[in-house]
C-alpha positions in Angstrom: 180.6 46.9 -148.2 181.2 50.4 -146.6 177.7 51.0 -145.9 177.3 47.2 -144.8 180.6 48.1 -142.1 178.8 51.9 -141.4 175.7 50.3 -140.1 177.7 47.2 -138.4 179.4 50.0 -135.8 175.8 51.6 -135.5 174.4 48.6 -133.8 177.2 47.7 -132.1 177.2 51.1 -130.5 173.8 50.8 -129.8 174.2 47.7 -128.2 177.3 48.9 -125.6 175.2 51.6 -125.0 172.0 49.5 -123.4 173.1 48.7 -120.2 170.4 46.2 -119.8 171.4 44.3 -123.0 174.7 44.2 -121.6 173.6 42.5 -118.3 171.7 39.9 -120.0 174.3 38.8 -122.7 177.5 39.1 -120.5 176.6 38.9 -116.9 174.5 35.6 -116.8 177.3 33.1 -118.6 179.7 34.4 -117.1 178.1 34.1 -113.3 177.3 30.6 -114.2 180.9 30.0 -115.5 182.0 31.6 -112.0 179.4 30.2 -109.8 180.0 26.4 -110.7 184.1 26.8 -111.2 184.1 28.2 -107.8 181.6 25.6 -106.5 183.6 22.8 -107.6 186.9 23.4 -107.9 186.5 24.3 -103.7 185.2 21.0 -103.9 188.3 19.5 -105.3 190.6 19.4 -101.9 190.9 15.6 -99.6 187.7 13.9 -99.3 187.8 14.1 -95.5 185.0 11.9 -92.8 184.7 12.7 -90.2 183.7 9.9 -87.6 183.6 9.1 -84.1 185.5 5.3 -83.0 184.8 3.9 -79.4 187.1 1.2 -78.5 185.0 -1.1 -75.7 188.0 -3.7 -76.3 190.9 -4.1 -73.8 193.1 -6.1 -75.9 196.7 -4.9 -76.8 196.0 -5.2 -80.7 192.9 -2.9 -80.2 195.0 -0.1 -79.4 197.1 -0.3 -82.1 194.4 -0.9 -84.6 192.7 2.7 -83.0 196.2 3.9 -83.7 196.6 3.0 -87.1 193.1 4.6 -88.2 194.1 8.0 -86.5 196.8 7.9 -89.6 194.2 7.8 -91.8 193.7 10.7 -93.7 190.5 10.3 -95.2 189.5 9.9 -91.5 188.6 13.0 -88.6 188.2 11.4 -85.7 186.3 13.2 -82.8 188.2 11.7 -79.9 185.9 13.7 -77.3 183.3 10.7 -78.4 184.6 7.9 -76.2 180.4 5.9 -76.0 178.4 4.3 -78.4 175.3 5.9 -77.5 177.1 9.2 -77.9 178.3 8.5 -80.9 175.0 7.3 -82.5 173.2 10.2 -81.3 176.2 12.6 -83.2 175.8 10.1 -86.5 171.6 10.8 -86.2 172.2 14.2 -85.9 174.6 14.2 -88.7 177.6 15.5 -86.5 179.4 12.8 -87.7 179.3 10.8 -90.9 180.1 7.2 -89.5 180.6 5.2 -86.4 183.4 2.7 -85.8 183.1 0.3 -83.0 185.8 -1.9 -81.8 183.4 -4.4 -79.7 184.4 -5.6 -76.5 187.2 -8.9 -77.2 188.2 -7.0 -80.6 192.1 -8.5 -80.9 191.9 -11.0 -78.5 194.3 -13.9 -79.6 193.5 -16.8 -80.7 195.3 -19.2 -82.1 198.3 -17.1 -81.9 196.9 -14.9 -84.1 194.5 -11.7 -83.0 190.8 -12.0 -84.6 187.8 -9.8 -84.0 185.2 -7.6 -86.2 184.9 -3.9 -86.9 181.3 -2.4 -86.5 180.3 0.1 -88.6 177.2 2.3 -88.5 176.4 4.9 -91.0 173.5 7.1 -92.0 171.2 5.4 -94.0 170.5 9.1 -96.1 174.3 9.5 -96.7 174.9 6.1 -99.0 178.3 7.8 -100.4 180.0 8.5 -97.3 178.7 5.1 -96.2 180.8 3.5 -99.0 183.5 5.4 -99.0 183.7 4.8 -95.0 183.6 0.9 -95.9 186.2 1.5 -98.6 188.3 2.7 -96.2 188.3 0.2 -93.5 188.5 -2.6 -95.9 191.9 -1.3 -96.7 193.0 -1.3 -92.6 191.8 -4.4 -92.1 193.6 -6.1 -95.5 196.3 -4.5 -94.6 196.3 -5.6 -91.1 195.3 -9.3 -92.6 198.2 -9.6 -95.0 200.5 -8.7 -91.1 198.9 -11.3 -89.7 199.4 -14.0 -91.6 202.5 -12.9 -93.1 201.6 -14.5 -96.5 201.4 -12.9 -100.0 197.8 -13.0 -101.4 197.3 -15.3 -104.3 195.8 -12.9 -106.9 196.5 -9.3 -106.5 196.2 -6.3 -109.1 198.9 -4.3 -110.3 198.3 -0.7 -111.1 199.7 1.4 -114.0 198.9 4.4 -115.4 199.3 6.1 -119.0 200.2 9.5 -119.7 197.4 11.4 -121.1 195.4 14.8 -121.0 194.0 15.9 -117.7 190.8 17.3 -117.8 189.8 20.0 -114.9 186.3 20.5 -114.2 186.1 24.0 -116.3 187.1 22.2 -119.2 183.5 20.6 -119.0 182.2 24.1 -118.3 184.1 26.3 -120.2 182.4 25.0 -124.1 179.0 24.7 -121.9 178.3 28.4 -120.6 180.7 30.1 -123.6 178.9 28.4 -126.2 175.3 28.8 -124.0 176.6 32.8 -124.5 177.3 33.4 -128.3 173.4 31.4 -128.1 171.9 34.1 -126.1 173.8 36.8 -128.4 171.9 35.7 -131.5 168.6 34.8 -129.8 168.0 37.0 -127.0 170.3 40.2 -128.8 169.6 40.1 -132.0 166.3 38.2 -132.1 164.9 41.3 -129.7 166.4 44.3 -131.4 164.5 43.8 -134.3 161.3 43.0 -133.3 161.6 46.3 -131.1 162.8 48.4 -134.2 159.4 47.3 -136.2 157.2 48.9 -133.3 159.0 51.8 -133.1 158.9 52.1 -136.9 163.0 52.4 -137.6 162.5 49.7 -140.0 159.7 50.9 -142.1 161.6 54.2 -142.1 164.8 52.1 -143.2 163.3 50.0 -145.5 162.6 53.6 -147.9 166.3 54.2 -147.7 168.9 53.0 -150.3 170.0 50.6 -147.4 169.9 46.4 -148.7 168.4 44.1 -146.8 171.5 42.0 -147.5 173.7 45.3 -146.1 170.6 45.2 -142.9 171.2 41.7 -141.9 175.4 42.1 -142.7 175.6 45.0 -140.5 173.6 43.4 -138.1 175.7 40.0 -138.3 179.2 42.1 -137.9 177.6 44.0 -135.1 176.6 41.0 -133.1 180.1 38.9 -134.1 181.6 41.8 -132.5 179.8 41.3 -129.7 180.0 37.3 -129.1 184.0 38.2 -129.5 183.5 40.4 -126.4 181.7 38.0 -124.4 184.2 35.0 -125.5 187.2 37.0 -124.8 185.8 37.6 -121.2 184.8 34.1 -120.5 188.0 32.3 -121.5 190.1 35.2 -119.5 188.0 33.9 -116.6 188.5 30.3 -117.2 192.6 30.7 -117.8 193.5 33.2 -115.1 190.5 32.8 -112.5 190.5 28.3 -113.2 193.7 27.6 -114.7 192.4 26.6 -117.9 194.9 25.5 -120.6 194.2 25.7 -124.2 195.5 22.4 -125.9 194.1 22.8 -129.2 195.5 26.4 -131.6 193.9 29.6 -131.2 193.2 29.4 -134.9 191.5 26.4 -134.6 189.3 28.1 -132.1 189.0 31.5 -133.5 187.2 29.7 -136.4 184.9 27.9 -134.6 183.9 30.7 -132.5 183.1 32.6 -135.9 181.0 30.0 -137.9 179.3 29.5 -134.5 178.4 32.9 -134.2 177.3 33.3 -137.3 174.9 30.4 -137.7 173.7 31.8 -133.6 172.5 35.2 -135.2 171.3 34.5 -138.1 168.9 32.3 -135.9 168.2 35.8 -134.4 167.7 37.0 -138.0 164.9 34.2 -138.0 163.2 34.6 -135.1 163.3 38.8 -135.2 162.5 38.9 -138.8 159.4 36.5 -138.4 157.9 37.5 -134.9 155.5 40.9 -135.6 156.5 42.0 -132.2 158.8 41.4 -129.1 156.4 39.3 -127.3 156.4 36.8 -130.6 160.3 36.9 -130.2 160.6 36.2 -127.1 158.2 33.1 -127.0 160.1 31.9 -130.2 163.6 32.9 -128.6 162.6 30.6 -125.4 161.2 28.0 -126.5 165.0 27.6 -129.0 166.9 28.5 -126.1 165.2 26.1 -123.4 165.1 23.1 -126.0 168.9 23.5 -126.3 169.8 23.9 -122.6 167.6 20.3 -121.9 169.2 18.5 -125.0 172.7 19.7 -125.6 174.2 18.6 -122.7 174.0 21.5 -120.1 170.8 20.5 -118.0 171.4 16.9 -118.4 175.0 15.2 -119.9 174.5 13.3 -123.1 176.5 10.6 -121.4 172.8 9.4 -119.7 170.6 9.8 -122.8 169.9 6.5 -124.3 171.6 6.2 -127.5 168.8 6.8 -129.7 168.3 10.5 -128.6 172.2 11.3 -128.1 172.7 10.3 -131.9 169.0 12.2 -132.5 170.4 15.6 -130.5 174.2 15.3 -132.1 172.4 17.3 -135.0 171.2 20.3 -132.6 172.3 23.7 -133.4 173.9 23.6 -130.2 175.5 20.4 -129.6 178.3 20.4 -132.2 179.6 24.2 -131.0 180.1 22.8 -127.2 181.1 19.3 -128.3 183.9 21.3 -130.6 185.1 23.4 -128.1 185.8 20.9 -125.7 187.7 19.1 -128.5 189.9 21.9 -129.1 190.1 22.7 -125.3 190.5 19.6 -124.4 191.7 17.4 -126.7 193.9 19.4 -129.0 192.6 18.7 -132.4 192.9 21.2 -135.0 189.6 22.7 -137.1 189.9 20.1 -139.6 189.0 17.0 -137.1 185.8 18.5 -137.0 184.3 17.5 -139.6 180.8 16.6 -138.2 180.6 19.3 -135.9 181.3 22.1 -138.8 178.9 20.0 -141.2 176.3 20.2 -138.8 176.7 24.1 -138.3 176.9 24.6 -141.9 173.7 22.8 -142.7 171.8 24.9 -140.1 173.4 27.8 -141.4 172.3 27.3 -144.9 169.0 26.3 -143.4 168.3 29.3 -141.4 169.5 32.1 -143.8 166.8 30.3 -146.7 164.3 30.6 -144.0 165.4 33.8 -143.2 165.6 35.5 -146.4 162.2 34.1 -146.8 160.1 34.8 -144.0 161.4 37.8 -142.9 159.0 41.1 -142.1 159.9 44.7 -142.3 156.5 45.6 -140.4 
């Protein structure tokens, strides 16, 4: 064991002391985490539309009505458009996102009661501000109806809502670009180093030593766990003090997790660098791992749109049950034991790889 712990702080020297390694295993999840946090969470304030109304009515009711939309606040009305050619010159140009016209005889009264119809123009590239636009004056004008006629509608929907756990945008990102990190440590760390150590010949020149290639591939496990810590640690300190992340589930819970996820991560490394004869080998091997997980894990494209058949086919990707469980803790709250899948899914592919690993892999 000490010479399995000796060799463990070798590598993980070694690895603080590549600068380059560094860059690639800590700099590009955390940019994404920061990138996309920061992109959406400045994208979490009042939707706002901003629109241009031209009143060509001269009825009493039309002034109001003009009135009550500049009270509005999903609307920004540009009051310096006063003509409807204006205006749908500003809405082609995509100055403005809609155009309301109150059309000449808009509120005149008629039997005692004011009646007349809201244009609407919108641009046909922009469907989602055109809806939400409609949204919004179907609201005035039932609003304005139920003044009107001063009656109660016969059906109407009653609203209620049940306390339960509010999910922020990096909870979604948070499991997606930690657990797309302890990945990169096992393939792109681990899976390189050793490749790179057969050219240059450390291996062979290992492999004469007293040094077991169950204390090698310890060492280099301990190493690399040490590592994954580092880069976890730094993404959740981002996510809590940069996003306002909360942790719902225990720290145990998710310490435990983040170690049988590590684990089964390198010892893919193991695989792929004890197989491939050289870094280019790795590499392609590494990629092709990597990519394949990005596409069907959930972080190019959310499970949520797979047809069933491939979410149930992809639930048994390496990958998939270390984001879907951190999410759960995160998220959810559940403790390490109501994830039972998930951890039987790791733990297959973890006695999977190791066989194949202890099988297949090269000194030269």
């Amino acid at each position: 064991m000490k010479t399995t712990l000796h060799y463990a702080k070798i590598q993980f020297l070694r690895v603080l002391r590549d600068p380059v390694t560094l860059i690639v295993l800590f700099a590009i999840p955390v940019l994404l985490l920061v990138l996309f946090g920061a992109f959406i969470n400045g994208g979490n304030g009042d939707i706002k539309l901003k629109v241009a109304v031209v009143n060509n009515s001269s009825e009493g009711f039309a002034k109001d009505f003009f009135g009550q939309l500049s009270k509005v606040e999903v609307l920004d009305i540009d009051e310096s458009i006063t003509k409807l050619d204006d205006a749908a010159t500003k809405l082609k140009e995509g100055e403005v996102d809609g155009v309301i016209e109150l059309p000449t005889g808009f509120g005149k009264v008629e039997n005692e009661r004011p009646t007349g119809t809201v244009k609407l123009s919108a641009n046909a590239r922009d469907q989602s501000s055109a809806e939400i636009l409609t949204s919004v004056m179907n609201s005035v004008a039932e609003g304005n109806n139920a003044a009107i006629t001063g009656s109660t509608p016969p059906i109407s929907v009653e609203r209620s809502t049940i306390e339960g756990t509010a999910t922020k945008p990096v909870d979604v990102l948070y499991p997606m670009f930690t657990a797309m990190g302890i990945m990169m440590v096992g393939i792109f760390g681990v899976g390189s180093v050793i490749p790179s150590d057969k050219k240059t010949g450390i291996l062979r020149r290992m492999r004469v030593t007293p040094l077991k290639t169950s204390q090698f591939v310890g060492g280099m496990v301990l190493a690399y766990i040490g590592i994954v810590l580092m880069v976890v640690a730094l993404m959740t300190a981002i996510a809590m003090l940069g996003f306002k992340m909360e942790m719902h589930g225990d720290w145990l819970s998710f310490g435990v997790l983040i170690l049988v996820s590590s684990t089964l991560m390198i010892a893919i490394g193991v695989m792929i660098g004890g197989w491939a004869k050289n870094t280019t080998q790795s590499d392609i091997y590494g990629q092709i791992i990597f990519i394949a997980s990005l596409a069907f894990s959930g972080l190019w494209l959310p499970r949520a749109m797979m047809p069933e058949w491939l979410r149930d086919i992809t639930s048994f990707l390496p990958l998939t049950p270390i984001i879907e469980g951190m999410e759960r803790i995160v998220v959810e709250g559940v403790a390490i034991t109501s994830l039972g899948f998930q951890l039987a899914v790791i733990a297959g592919w973890l006695a999977v790889v190791t066989l194949l690993s202890v099988k297949t892999f090269r000194w030269e």
